[in-house]
LUMNUZA-19970 format. One record per atom (N, C-alpha, C): residue in one letter; z, y, x negated. Coordinates in steps of 0.1 Angstrom, whole numbers, plus 5000, padded with zeros to 4 digits. Each point is the difference from the previous one (the first is absolute). Layout:
<kolros>
AZYX...
</kolros>
This chain:
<kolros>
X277027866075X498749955005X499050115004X500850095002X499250105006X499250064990X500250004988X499750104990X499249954994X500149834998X498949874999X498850075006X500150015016X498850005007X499250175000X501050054998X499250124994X499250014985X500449914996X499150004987X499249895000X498850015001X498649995001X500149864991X499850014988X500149914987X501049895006X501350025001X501049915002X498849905017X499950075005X499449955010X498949895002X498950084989X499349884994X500649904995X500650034988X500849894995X500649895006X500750025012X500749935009X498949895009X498850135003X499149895005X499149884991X500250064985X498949884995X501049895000X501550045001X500749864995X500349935015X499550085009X500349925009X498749935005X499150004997X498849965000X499749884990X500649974989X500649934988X500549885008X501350075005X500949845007X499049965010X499050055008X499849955009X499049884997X499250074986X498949904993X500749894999X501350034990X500749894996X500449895014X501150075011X500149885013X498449965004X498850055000X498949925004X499649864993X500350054984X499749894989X500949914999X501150035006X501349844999X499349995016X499650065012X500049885006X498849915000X498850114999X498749884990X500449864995X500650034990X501049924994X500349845005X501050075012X500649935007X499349965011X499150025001X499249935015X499149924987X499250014992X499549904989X501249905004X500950004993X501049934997X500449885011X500050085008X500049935013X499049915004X498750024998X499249955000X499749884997X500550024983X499549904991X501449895007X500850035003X500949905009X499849965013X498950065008X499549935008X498949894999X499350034988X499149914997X500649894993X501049984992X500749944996X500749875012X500350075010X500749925008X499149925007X498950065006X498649934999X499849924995X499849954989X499249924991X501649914997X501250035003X501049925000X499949875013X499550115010X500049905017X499349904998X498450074994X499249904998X500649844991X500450054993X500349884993X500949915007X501250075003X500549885012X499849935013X498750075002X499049955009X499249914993X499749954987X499249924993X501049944999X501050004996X501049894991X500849905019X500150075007X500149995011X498749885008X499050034999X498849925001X499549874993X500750014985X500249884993X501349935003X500850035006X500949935000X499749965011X499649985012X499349975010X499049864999X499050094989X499149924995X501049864997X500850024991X500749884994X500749905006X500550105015X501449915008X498749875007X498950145003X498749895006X499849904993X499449994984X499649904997X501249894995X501450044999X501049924999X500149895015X499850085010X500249935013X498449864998X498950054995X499049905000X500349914989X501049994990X500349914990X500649925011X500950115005X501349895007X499549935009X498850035009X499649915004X499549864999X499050054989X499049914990X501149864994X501150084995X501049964996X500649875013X500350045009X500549925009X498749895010X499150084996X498949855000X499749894994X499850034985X500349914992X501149944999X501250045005X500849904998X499849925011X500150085015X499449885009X499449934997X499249974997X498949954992X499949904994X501050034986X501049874996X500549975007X501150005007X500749915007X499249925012X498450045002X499649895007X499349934995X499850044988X499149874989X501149924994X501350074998X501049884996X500449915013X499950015011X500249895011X499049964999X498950025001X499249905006X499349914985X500450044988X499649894988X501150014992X499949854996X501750054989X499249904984X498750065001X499049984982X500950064990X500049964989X500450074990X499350174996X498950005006X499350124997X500550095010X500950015010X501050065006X500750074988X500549944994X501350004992X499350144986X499349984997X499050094994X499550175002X499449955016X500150115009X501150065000X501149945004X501050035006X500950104987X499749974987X500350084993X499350134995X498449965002X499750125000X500350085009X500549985014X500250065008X501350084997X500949944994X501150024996X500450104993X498449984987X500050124991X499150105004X499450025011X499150095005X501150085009X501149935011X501350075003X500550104991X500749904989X500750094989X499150144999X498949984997X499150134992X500350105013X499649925013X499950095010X501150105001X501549864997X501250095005X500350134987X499649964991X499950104989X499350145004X499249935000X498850105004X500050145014X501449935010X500550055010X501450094993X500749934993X501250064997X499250124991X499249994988X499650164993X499050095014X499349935007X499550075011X501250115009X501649905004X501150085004X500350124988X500249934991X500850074989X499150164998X498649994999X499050084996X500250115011X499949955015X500350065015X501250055000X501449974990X501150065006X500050124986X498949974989X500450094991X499050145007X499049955004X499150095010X501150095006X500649925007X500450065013X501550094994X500450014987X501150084997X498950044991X498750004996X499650154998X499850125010X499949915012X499150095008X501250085005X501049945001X501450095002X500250134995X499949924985X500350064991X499050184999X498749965002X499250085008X500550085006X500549955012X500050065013X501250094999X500649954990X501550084994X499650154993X499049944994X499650134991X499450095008X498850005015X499249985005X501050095010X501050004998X501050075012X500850094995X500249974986X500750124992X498950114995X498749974996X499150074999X499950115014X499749925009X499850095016X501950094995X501049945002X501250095002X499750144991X499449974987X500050114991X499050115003X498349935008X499350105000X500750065013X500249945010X501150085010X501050134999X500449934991X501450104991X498850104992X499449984997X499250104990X499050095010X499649955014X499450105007X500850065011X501349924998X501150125007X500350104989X500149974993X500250124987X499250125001X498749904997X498950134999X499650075013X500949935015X499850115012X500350114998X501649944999X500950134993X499850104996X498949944986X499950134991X498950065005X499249965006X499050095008X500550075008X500849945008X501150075011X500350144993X500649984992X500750084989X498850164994X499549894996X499150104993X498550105013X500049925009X499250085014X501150125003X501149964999X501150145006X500250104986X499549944990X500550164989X498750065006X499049914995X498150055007X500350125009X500549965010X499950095012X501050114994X501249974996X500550104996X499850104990X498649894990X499350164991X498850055005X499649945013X499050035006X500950195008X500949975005X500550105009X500450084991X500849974978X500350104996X498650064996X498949974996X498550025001X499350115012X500649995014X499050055004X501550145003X500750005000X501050094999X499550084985X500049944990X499750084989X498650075000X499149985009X498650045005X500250115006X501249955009X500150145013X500650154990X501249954989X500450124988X498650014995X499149944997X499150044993X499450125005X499749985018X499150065003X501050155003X500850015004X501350064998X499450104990X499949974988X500350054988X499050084996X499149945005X498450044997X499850195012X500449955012X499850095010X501250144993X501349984997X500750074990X499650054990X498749924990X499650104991X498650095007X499349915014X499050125006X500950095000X501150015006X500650145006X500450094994X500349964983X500550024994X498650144991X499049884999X498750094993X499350095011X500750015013X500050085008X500350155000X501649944997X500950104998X499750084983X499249924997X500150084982X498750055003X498649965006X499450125005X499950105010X501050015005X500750145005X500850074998X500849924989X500550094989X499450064992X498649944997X499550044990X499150145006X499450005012X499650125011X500650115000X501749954998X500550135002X500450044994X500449954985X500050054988X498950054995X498550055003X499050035000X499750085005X500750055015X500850135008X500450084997X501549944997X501150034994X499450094981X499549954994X498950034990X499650155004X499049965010X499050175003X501550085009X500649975006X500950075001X500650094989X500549934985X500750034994X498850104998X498949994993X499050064995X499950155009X499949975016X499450125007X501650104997X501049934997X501550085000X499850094987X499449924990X500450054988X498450144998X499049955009X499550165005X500850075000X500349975014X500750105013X500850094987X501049944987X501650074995X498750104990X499149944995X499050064990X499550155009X499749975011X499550135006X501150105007X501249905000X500950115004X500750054987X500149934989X500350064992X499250094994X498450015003X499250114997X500450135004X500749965018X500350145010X501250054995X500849904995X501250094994X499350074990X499849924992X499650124987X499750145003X498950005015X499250105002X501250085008X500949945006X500850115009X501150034989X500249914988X500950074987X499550114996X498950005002X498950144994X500750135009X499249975010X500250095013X501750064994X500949915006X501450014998X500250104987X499149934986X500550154989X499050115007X499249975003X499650145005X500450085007X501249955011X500450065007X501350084994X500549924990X501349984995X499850154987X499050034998X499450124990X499550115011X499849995012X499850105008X501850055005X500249895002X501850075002X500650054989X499849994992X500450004983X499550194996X498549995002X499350185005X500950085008X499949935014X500750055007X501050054998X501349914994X501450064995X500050094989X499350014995X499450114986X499750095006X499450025010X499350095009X501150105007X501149955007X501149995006X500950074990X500049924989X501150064993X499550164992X498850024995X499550094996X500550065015X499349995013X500550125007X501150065002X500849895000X501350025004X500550124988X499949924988X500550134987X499650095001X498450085007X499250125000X501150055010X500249935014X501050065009X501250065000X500449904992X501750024992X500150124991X498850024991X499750144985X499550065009X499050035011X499150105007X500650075012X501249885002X500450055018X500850115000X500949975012X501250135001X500849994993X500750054993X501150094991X501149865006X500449964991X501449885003X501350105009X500149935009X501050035008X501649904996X500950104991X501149935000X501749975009X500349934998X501049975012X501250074993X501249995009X500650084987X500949914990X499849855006X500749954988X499249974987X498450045003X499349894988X499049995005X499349954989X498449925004X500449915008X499249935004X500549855007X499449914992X500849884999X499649894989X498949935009X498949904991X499249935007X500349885008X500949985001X500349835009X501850095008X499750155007X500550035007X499350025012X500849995012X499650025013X499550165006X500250114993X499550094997X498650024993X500049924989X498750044993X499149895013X500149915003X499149955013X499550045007X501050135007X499650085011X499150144993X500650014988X499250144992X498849925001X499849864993X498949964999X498850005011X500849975009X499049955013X499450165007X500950084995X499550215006X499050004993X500349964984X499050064993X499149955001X499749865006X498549905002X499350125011X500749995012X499750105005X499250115003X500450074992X499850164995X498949954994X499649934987X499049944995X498950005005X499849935010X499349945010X499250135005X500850095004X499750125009X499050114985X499949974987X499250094991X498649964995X499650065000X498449955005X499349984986X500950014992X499349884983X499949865007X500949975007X500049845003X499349995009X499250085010X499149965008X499049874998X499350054987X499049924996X500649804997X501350034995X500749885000X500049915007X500150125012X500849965016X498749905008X498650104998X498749955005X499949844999X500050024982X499349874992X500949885008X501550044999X501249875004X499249955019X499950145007X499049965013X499249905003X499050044988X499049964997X500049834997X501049964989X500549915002X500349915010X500550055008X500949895010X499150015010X499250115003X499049915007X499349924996X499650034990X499249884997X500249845002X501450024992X500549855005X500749965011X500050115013X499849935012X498950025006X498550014994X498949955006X500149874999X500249964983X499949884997X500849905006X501450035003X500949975007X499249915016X499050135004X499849985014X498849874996X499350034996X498649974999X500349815000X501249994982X500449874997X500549925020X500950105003X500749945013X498949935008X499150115003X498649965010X499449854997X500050014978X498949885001X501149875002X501150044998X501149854995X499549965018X500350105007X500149945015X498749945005X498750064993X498849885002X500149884999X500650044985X499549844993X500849885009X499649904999X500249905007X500949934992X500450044987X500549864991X501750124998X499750125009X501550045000X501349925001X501149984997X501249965006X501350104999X500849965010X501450054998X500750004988X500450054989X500550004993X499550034983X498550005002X499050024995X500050104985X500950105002X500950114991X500849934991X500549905001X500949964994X499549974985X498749994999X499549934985X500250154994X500050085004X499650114992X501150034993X501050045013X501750024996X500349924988X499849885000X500949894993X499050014984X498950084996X499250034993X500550134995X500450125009X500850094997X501349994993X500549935009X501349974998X500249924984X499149884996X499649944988X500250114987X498850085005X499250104991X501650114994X500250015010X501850114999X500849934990X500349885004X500649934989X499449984990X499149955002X499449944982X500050154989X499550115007X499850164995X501650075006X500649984991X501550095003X500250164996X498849964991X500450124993X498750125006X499449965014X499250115005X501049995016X499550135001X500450065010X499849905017X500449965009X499549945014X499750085007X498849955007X498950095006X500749965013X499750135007X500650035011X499149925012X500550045018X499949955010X498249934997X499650195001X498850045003X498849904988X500450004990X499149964988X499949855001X501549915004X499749885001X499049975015X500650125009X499149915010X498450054998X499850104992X498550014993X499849864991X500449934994X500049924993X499749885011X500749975006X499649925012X499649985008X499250095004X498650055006X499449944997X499550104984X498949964994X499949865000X500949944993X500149814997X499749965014X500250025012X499849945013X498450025005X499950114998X498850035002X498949954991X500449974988X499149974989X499949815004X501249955003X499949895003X499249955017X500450105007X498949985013X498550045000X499850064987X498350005001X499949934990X500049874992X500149934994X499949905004X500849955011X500449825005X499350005009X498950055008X499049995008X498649944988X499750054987X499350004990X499649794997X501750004996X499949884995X501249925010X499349915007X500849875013X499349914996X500649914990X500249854997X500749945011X500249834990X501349995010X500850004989X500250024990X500950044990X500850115000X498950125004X500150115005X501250005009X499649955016X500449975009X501149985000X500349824992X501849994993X500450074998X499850034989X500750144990X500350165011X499550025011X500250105009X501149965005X499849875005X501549985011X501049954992X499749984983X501749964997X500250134998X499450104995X500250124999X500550095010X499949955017X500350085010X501449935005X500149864996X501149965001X501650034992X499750044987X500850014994X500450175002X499050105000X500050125010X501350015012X499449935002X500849985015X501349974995X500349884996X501849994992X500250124994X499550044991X500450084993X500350165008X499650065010X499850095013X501649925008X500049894999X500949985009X501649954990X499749984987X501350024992X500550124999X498850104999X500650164992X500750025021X499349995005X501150025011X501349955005X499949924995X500949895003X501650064989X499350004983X501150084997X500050155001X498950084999X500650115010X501050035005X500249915017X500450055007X501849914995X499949924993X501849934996X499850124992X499550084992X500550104990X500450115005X499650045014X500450115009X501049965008X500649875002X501049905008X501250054987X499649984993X501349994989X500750144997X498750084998X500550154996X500050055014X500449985010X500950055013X501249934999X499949874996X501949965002X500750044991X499250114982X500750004990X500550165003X498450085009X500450175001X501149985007X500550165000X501549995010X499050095011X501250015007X499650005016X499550165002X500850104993X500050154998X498750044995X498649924990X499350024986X498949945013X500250015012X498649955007X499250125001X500650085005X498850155005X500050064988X498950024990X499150034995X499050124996X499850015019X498350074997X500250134997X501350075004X500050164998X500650004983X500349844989X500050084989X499349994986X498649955008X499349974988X499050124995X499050054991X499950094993X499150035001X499350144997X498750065008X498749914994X499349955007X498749944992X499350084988X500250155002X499150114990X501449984987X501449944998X500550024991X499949944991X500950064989X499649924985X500449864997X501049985011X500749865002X499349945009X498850025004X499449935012X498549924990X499750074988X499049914992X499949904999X500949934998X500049854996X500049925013X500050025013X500049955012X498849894999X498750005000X499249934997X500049904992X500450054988X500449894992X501049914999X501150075006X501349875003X500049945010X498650025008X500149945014X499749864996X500249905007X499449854998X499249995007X498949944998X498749985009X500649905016X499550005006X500249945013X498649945008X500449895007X498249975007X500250135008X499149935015X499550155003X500849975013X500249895001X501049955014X501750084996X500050014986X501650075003X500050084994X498850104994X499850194992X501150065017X499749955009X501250095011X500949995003X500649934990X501649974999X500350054991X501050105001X500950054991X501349955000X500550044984X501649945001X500750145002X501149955011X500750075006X501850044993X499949944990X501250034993X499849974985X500850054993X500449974984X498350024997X500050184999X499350084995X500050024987X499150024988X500750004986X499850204999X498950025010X500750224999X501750005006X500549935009X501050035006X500949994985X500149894997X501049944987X499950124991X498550034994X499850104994X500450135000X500350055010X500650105003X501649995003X500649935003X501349935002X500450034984X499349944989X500950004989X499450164994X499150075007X499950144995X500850105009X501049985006X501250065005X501149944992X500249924998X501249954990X500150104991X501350064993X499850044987X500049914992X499650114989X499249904988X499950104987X500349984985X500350074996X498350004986X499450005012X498049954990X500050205000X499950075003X499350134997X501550094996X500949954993X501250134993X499750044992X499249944997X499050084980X499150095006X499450015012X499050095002X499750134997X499550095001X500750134994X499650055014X501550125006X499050055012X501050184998X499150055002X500450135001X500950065008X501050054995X501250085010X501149904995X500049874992X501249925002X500249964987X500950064990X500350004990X501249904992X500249884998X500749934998X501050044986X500749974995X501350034994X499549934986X500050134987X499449914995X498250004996X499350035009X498649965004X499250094987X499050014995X499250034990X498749925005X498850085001X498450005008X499649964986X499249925003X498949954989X498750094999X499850004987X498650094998X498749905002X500449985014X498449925004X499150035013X498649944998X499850085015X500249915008X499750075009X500649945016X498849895004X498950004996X498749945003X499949854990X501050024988X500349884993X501049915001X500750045010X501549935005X499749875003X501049924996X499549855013X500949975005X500349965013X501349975004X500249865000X500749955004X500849834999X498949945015X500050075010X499249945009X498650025004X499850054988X498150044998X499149864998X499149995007X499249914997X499349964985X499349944994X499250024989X498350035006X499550084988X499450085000X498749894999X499749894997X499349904993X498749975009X501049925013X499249955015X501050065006X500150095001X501150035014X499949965014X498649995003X499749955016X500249854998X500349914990X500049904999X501549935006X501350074991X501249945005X500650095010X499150135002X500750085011X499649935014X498549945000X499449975017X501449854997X500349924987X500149895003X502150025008X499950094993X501850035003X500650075012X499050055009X500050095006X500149935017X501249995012X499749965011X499150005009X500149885011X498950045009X500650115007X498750065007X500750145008X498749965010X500050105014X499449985009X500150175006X498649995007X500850165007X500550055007X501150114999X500550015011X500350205002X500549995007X500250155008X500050134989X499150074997X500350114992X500850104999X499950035014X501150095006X501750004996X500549875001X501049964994X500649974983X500350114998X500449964984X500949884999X499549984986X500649854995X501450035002X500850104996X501649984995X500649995012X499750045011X500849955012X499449845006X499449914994X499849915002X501149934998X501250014987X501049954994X500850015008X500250075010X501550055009X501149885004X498849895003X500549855003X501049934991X499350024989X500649904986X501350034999X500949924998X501350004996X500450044986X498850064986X500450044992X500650074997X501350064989X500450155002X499050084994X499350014998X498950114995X499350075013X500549905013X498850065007X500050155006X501150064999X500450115007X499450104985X500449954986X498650114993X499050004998X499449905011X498850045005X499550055009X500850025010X500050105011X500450134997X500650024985X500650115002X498450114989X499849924997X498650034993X500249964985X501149994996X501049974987X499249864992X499950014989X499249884987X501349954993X500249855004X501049994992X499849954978X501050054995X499349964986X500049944994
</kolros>
């Protein structure tokens, strides 16, 4: 029923046919009150008549009674004319009288006979006259009934009627709400619209900045690229121009020994102290101030700007971080370059978003400062479980550290920058305090290891042994880098390092370690 009155159609439907029966009970009792009618008039015009036939029989009994009178005169009458004459013209009389009786008595008996056939019509009448009344009786108890009857469906399609008015209006106020709700859906899909639109700016212009900071990035990424060309040319003029090679007496020392580290890190050294590299020395100066003016200047305006937030760094890193991966095969730019990269992008975006403040604009700022913010508070978040983990994994002995990591000026200290992982700026002062990759590095360059027995080293003649007619400047060893990009897989291979105490040579940093190698490295000994 319910589903009935939800449907509109069925609803109509229901009402014309109930509007149908109702025509119809009005037209049977029409009908039936005619009907009625014409049997009250009927009964009518029945009374009357037995009120006429009633009036003649009256009439009749009257003039019967004046026969009978008339009648009983005349015979008195005779019988006083027969006493008092006894003529033969009596006798005459006396029969007409006789036959004027007869006629009379005749004339009385069809007068009875006529009156009794009267009087069993009028019965007869009255019979019918009563069965007529019983029937229209019986017929307007009937037709009470069915009015009875039919006033109570009335009211009861009168109430399913005004009930079906009240669903109506129901239904009606349901579709207002309805075309309500679909024009404010339709508002904010129109919103929702310029939203998408001011978004798909917002990715168009930042994807403009990437492009422009992908620029910057190769640019920076071909100044390091100089640089290590630069480096490496010195380093060879150093190595062909410097002091006369000082040999040990077992041998040269191999490259990925703990010896050549320490040779390495003297000779940086000594380097440093000859005054071809001055001019080197200037320009690298020259450098780094520079990029901590910029440094200062970016800090000053980020702290103006009003549209600063906490975490703010993070787009850049995660842009860095992108750029590293997508480009594997270039070098990662160190501390200093990303946070020049980040700068600039901070700074380029704080004198920019004062320019253009929509409210598109505006959106697009705070989902942007929101998601900042998560993302500032994820990288911390794992951070600090990744520093949680690598303390329950280091052992308890591999905590103290700081006296054995490697001179900043050494050859193993290059790639520091670039293996570093960028960090916000809330945790660049956090250092990890165990599970060093110089410590490991050096751990497995005390081990022996049998990488430099081919080497050739003077004073130590092997059994057997025959010198190759080669020069010494064309040799390659097994743990030589390639010659191709070398600053490429050396910054990428190379641990983080930090600085620490000059004064202190590296090989008694080992004294701790539980390896057996460590004692030939105190002893000054290269193992081979």
């Amino acid at each position: 029923m319910t589903k009935t009155y939800n449907d509109i159609d069925a609803v109509t439907r229901l009402l014309e046919e109930k509007e149908r029966d109702l025509e119809l009970s009005a037209r049977i009792g029409q009908s039936l009150l005619k009907k009625n009618r014409v049997l009250s008039e009927h009964n009518e015009y029945l009374e009357e008549q037995v009120g006429t036939i009633r009036e003649e029989v009256a009439q009749l009994h009257h003039e019967l009674n004046l026969k009978d009178e008339l009648l009983q005169f005349y015979t008195n009458a005779v019988e006083e004319s027969e006493e008092g004459s006894g003529s033969p013209t009596s006798g005459s009389s006396l029969d007409i009288l006789q036959q004027k009786l007869r006629d009379l008595e005749e004339e009385n008996l069809s007068l009875r006979s006529e009156a009794s056939q009267l009087k069993s019509e009028t019965e007869s009448y009255e019979e019918k006259e009563q069965q007529l009344v019983n029937d229209c009786v019986r017929e307007l108890r009937q037709s009470s009934i069915q009015i009875s009857s039919i006033a109570e469906e009335l009211a009861k399609k009168t109430e399913d009627a005004s009930r079906q008015q009240e669903e109506i209006t129901h239904l009606l106020s349901q579709i207002v709400d309805l075309q309500k709700k679909a024009k404010t859906f339709a508002v904010e899909n129109e919103e929702l619209s310029q939203h998408l639109t001011a978004a798909k700016d917002a990715q168009r212009q930042l994807t403009s900045e990437l492009q422009e900071l992908e620029e910057k990035y190769s640019e920076c990424i071909e100044m390091l690229h100089e640089a290590q060309e630069e480096l490496k040319n010195l380093r060879n003029r150093s190595v062909s121009a410097g002091t006369p090679r000082r040999y040990h007496p077992l041998g040269l020392f191999p490259m990925d020994s703990l010896a050549a580290e320490i040779e390495g890190t003297m000779r940086k050294e000594l380097s440093l102290e000859n005054p071809d590299n001055e001019e080197q020395r200037v320009r690298h100066k020259r450098v780094f101030e520079t990029v901590k003016n910029i440094n200062q200047s970016v800090r000053q305006r980020s702290a103006n700007s009003a549209t600063n937030i906490p975490g703010s760094n993070q787009t850049l890193s995660s842009l860095s971080s992108a750029l590293s991966d997508t480009n594997g095969n270039n070098a990662a730019p160190d501390n200093r370059t990303q946070s020049m990269l980040q700068e600039t992008g901070s700074s380029d975006a704080a004198v920019d978003a004062p320019e253009k403040r929509s409210g598109s604009e505006e959106l697009k700022l705070a989902l942007r400062r929101l998601s900042l913010r998560r993302q500032n508070c994820l990288s911390e978040r794992l951070f600090f479980e990744g520093e949680r983990e690598r303390r329950n994994r280091q052992p308890a002995d591999s905590v103290d550290y700081s006296n054995r990591l490697v001179h900043s000026e050494s050859i193993m200290s290059l790639g520091a920058w670039a293996s570093r992982p960028y960090l916000p700026d809330k945790l660049q002062i956090v250092k990890p305090l165990e599970g060093s990759a110089t410590l490991q590095h050096w751990q497995q360059l005390a081990q022996p290891n049998l990488g430099g027995i081919l080497d050739a080293r003077p004073g130590v003649v092997p059994k057997g042994f025959r010198p190759l007619e080669l020069e010494l400047e064309e040799v390659y060893h097994y743990a030589d880098y390639e010659e191709d990009e070398p600053g490429e897989q050396y910054f990428q291979n190379l641990p983080t390092t930090t600085t620490s105490n000059p004064s202190v040579p590296p090989a008694h940093s080992l004294a701790p370690s539980a390896s057996p190698s460590s004692g030939w490295a105190s002893e000054g000994r290269v193992p081979l």
